[in-house]
VEXDREN-2710 file (C-alpha; in Angstrom, 1 decimal):
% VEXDREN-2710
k/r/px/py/pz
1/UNK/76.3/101.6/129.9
2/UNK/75.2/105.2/130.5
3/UNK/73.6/104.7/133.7
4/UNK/76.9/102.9/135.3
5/UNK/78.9/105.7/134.0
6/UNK/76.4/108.4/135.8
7/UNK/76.9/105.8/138.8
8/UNK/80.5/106.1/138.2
9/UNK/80.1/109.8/138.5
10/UNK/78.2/110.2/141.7
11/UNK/81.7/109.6/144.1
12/UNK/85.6/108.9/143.9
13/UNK/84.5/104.7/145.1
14/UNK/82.3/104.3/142.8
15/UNK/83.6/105.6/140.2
16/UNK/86.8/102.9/141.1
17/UNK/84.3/99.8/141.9
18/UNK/82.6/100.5/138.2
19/UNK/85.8/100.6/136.3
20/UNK/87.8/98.0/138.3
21/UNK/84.9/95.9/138.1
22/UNK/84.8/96.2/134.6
23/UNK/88.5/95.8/133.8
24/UNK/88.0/92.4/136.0
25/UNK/86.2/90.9/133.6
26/UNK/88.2/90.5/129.9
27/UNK/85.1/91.3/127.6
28/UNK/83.9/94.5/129.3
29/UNK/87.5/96.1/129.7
30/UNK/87.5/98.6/127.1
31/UNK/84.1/100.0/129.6
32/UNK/86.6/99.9/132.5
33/UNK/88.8/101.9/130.4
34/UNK/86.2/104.2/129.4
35/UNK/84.9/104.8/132.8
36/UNK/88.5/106.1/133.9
37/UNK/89.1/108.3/130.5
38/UNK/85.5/110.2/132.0
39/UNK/86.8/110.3/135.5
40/UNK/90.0/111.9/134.3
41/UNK/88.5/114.1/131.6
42/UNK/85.7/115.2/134.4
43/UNK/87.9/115.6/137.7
44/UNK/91.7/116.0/135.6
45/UNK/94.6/113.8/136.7
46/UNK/95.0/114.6/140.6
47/UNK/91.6/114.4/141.5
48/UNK/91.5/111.1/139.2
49/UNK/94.6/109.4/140.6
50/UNK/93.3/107.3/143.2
51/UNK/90.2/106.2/141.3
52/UNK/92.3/105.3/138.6
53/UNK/95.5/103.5/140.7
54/UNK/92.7/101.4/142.1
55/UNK/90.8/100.7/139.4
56/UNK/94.1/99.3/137.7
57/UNK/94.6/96.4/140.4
58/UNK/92.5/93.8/138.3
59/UNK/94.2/94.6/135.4
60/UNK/97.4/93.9/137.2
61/UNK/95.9/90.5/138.3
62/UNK/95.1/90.0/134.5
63/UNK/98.6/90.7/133.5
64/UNK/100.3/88.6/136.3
65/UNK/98.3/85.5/134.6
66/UNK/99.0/86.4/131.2
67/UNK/96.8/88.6/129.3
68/UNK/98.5/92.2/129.5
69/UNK/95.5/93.5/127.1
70/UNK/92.8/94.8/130.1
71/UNK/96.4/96.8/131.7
72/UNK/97.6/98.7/128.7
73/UNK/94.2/99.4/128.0
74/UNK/93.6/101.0/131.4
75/UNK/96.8/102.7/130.8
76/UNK/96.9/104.1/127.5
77/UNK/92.8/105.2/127.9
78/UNK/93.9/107.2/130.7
79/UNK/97.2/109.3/129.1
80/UNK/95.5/109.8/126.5
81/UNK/92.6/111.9/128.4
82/UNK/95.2/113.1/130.1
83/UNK/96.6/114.0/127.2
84/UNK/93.2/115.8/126.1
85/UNK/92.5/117.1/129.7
86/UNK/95.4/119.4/129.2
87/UNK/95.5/120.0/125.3
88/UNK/91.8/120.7/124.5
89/UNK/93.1/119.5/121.8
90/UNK/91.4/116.2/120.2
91/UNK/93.8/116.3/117.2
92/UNK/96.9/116.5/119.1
93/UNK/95.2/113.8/121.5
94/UNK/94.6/111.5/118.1
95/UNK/97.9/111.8/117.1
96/UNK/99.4/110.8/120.3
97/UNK/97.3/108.0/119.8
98/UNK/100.2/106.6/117.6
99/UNK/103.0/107.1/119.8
100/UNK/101.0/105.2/122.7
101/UNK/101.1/102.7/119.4
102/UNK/104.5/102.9/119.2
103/UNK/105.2/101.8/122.8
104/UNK/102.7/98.7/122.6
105/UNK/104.7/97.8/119.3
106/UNK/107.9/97.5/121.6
107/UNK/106.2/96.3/124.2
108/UNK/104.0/93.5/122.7
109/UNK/106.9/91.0/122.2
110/UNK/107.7/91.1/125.9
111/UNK/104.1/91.4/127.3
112/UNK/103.0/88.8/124.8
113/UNK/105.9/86.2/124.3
114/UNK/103.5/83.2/123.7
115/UNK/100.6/84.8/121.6
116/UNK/102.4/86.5/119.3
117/UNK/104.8/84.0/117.9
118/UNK/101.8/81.8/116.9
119/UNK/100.5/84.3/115.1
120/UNK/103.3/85.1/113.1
121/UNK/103.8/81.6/112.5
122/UNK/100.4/80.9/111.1
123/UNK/101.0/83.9/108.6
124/UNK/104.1/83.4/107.7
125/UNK/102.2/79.6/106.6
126/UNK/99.7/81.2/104.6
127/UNK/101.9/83.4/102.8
128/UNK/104.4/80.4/102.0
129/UNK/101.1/78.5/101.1
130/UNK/100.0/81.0/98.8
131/UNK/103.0/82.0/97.0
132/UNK/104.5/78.3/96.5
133/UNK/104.5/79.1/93.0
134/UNK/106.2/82.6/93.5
135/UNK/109.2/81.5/95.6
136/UNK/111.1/84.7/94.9
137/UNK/107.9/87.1/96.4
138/UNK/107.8/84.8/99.3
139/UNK/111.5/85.5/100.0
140/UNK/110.7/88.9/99.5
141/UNK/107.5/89.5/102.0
142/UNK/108.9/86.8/104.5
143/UNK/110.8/89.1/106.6
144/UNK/108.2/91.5/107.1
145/UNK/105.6/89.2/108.4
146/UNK/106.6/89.1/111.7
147/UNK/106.7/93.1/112.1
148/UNK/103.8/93.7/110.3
149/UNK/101.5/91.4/112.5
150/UNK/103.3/93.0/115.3
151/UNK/102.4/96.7/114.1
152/UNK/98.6/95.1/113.2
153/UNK/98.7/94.2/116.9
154/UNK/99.7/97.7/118.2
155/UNK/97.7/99.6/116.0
156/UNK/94.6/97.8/117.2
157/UNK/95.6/98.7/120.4
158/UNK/96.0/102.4/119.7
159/UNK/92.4/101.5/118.0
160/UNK/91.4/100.5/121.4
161/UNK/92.8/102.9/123.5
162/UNK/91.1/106.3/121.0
163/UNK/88.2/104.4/121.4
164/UNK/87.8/104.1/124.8
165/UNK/88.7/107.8/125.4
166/UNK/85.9/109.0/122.6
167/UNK/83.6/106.9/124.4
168/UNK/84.2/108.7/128.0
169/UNK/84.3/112.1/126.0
170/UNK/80.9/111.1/124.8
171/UNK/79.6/110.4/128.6
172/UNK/81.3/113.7/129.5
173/UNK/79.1/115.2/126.7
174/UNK/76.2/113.9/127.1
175/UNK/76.3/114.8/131.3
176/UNK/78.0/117.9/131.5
177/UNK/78.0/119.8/128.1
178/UNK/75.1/118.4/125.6
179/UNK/76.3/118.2/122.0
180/UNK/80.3/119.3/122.4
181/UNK/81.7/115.9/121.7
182/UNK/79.5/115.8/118.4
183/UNK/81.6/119.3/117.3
184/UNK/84.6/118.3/118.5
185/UNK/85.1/115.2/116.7
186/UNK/83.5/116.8/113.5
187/UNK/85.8/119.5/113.6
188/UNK/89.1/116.6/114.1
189/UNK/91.6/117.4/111.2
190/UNK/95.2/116.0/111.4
191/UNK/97.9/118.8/110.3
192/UNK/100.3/118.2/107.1
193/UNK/102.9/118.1/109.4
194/UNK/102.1/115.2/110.5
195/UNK/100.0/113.4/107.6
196/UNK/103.1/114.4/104.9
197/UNK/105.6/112.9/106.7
198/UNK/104.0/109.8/107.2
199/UNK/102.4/109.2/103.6
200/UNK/106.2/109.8/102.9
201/UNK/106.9/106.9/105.2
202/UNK/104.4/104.8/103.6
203/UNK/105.6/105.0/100.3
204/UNK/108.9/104.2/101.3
205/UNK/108.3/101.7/103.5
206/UNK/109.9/98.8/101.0
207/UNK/112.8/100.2/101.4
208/UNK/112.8/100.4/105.3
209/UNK/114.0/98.2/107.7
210/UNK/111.4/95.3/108.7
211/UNK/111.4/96.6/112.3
212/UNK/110.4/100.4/110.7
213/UNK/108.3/99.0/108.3
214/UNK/106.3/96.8/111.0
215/UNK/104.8/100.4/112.6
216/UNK/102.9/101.6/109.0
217/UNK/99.9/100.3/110.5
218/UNK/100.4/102.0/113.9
219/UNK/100.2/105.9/112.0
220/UNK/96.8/104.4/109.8
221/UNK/95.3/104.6/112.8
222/UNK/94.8/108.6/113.3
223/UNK/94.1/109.0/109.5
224/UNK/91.2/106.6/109.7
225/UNK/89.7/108.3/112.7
226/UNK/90.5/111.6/110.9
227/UNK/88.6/110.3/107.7
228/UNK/85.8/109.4/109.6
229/UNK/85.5/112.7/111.4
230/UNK/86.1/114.4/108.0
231/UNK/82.9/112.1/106.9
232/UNK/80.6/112.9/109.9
233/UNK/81.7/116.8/109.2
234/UNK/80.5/117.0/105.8
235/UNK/77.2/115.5/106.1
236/UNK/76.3/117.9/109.2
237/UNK/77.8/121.2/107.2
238/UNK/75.5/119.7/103.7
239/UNK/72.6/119.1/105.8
240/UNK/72.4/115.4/104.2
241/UNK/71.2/112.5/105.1
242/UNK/72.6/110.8/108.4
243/UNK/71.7/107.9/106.3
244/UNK/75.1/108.6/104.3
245/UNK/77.2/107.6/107.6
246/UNK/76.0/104.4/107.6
247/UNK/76.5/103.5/104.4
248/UNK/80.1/104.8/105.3
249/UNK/80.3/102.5/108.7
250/UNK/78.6/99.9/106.5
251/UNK/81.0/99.8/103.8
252/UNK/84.4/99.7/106.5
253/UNK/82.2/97.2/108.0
254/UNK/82.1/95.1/104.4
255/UNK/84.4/96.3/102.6
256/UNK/87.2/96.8/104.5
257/UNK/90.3/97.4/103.6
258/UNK/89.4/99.1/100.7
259/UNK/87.3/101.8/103.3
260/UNK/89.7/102.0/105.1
261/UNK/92.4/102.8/102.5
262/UNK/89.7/106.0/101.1
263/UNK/88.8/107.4/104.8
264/UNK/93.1/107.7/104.9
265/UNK/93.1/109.1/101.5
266/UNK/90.5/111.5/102.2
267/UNK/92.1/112.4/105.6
268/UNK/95.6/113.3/104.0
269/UNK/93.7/115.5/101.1
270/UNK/91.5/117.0/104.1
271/UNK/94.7/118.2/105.6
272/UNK/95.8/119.7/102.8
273/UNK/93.2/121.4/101.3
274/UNK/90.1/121.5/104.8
275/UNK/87.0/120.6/102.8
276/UNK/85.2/121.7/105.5
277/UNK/86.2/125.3/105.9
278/UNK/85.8/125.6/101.5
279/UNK/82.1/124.7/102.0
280/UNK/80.1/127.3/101.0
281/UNK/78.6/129.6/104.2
282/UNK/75.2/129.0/104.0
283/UNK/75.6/125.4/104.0
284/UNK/77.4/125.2/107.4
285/UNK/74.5/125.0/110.7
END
């Protein structure tokens, strides 16, 4: 992959040919995506444009027979390195991450009109399947199966789209500026004024309305990635083992949600109280 993105690099049509090529075929359009985040992040948004507008024409195809995912992922790759482009700001870029997840909440019943209902369907089986016995829990979670598969659905998305844009931040890295995306992205914390409010949210979310409730997952999203960074931070400022990551990627990969519930926990202490900045100075590199 690193040799098409330098190949991407060396002119404006190449750079379109190797992400429209990849956003042609479905398994290798989160590469497209990443191709156009290091165009952007590299040349910013004017220069960009037309590599990008043409690079977007087989995800149009893609949509027009069905399949919206290669499109939005084009789509929401590239705002969010614009967003980071103009910010230099990875944490505001993360949390924008969730608005983007927002829109694909609204937008997936319209973009996905045959998909979707299945899979609510299916769930809202299981759940009836498994709670025969506990009718009045059934009744209960019922109504919040449909927006919660929904939200699932856009917060993979905005899963997607950071993704895509850490992976062109990492080509930009690695060609241009050796080592910078490593300290960014070990430096990402999320601000209690946005990780308050939305523990808040969580907390209450019983008492939302289904259609509120459905977007918990959507704000997950930048408290993982935050977690993760907070992770990747700690073991370079200890000087431990790189070993201790992947246990870390090892245990999200096995364990799941319980990993994922600790790297959010982690994240909404971290922004309270920065571990990192408490560690001791002659620890830090």
């Amino acid at each position: 992959m690193k040799k098409l993105a330098q190949w991407a690099m060396s002119g404006r049509w190449q750079a379109a040919v190797a992400a429209g090529g990849c956003l042609a075929f479905p398994l290798l359009f989160w590469i497209g995506a990443a191709l156009l985040a290091l165009v952007i992040l590299r040349y910013g948004w004017q220069q960009a444009g037309q590599v990008v507008l043409w690079a977007l024409l087989p995800g149009i195809a893609w949509l027009a027979m069905g399949d919206p995912t290669p499109l939005l992922t084009a789509l929401g790759t590239s705002a969010l390195a614009v967003m980071l482009r103009t910010s230099i700001r990875l944490d505001w870029t993360v949390m924008a991450s969730a608005v983007l997840g927002i829109v694909a909440y609204f937008l997936l019943p319209s973009v996905l009109p045959d998909v979707l209902p299945q899979v609510v369907a299916s769930s809202e089986q299981a759940i009836a399947e498994a709670l025969k016995e506990q009718p009045e829990m059934a009744a209960q979670i019922q109504p919040l199966v449909g927006p919660m598969m929904n939200g699932v659905l856009a917060a993979l998305h905005s899963l997607v789209f950071m993704l895509c844009l850490l992976l062109g931040r990492y080509w930009q890295s690695t060609f241009y500026n050796p080592g910078g995306f490593g300290t960014e992205f070990k430096q990402l914390r999320l601000p209690l004024a946005f990780t308050l409010p939305v523990i808040l949210v969580m907390f209450s979310a019983s008492q939302l309305d289904p259609e509120l409730a459905g977007l918990m997952p959507v704000f997950t999203i930048p408290l993982m990635l935050a977690g993760l960074a907070l992770f990747h931070g700690l073991v370079t400022q200890t000087k431990a083992s790189p070993a201790w990551m992947t246990v870390v990627y090892i245990g999200l990969f096995v364990l799941g949600p319980y990993m994922y519930t600790l790297l959010i926990f982690v994240a909404c202490l971290d922004s309270a109280w920065n571990f990192r900045a408490r560690l001791p100075k002659d620890t830090a590199d």
